[in-house]
N, C-alpha and C positions, 0 to 999 in steps of 0.2 A: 886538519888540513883544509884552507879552502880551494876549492875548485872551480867556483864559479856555476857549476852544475845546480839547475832549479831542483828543489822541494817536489814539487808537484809534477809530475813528468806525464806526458803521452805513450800508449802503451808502444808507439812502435819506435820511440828514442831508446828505450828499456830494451823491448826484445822485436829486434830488425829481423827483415826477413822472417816474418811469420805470421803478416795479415794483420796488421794489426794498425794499418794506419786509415780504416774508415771506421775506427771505433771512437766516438764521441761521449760515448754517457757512460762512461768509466774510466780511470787514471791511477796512475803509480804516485806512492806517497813518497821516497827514497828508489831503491831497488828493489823491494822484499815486498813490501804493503800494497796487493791490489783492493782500491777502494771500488764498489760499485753500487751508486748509492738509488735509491729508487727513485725516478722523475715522469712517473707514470698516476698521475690522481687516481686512488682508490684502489689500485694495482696490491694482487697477492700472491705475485710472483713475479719474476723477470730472469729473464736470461743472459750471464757472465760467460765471457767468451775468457778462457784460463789459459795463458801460454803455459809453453809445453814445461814442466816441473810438476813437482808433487806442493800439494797447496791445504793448507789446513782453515779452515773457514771460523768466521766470529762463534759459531757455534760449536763448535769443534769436530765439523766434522774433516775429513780427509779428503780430498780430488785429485785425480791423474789428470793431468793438465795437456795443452795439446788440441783441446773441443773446447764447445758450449757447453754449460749446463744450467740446466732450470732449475730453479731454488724460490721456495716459498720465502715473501718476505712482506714487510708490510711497510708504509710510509713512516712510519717512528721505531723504523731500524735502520743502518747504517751498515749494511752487509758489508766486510772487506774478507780477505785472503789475504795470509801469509807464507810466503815462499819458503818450502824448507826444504827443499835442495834440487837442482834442476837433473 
């Protein structure tokens, strides 16, 4: 079905009312996929702001979503989250 709905979305078209619209250096690929990719030179870490679900990371690991969380990463990764169920 098309919708007309972008690809690439801003986190607060996704999930309204929850702070999420001075987030700039991170974005929803669909509904499910949060991308947060590193745009910090030489950076090995950075902090993912997770709306409120349960969220499984490229690594696998698991987050309660809702906060921040700091997560080791380096310029030739491509941290994302996927949403598995809110």
């Amino acid at each position: 079905m098309h919708t007309g709905e972008p690809i690439v979305k801003h986190m607060e078209y996704v999930f309204p009312n929850q702070q999420m619209g001075g987030i700039i250096d991170q974005f929803m690929l669909g509904n499910k996929i949060l991308v947060a990719p590193v745009v910090v030179s030489n950076a090995t870490e950075r902090t993912v702001v997770l709306p409120i679900g349960n969220w499984k990371a490229d690594d696998g690991k698991m987050y309660k979503g809702g906060k921040s969380i700091v997560i080791k990463t380096a310029l030739d990764r491509l941290p994302y989250f996927e949403l598995m169920s809110k």
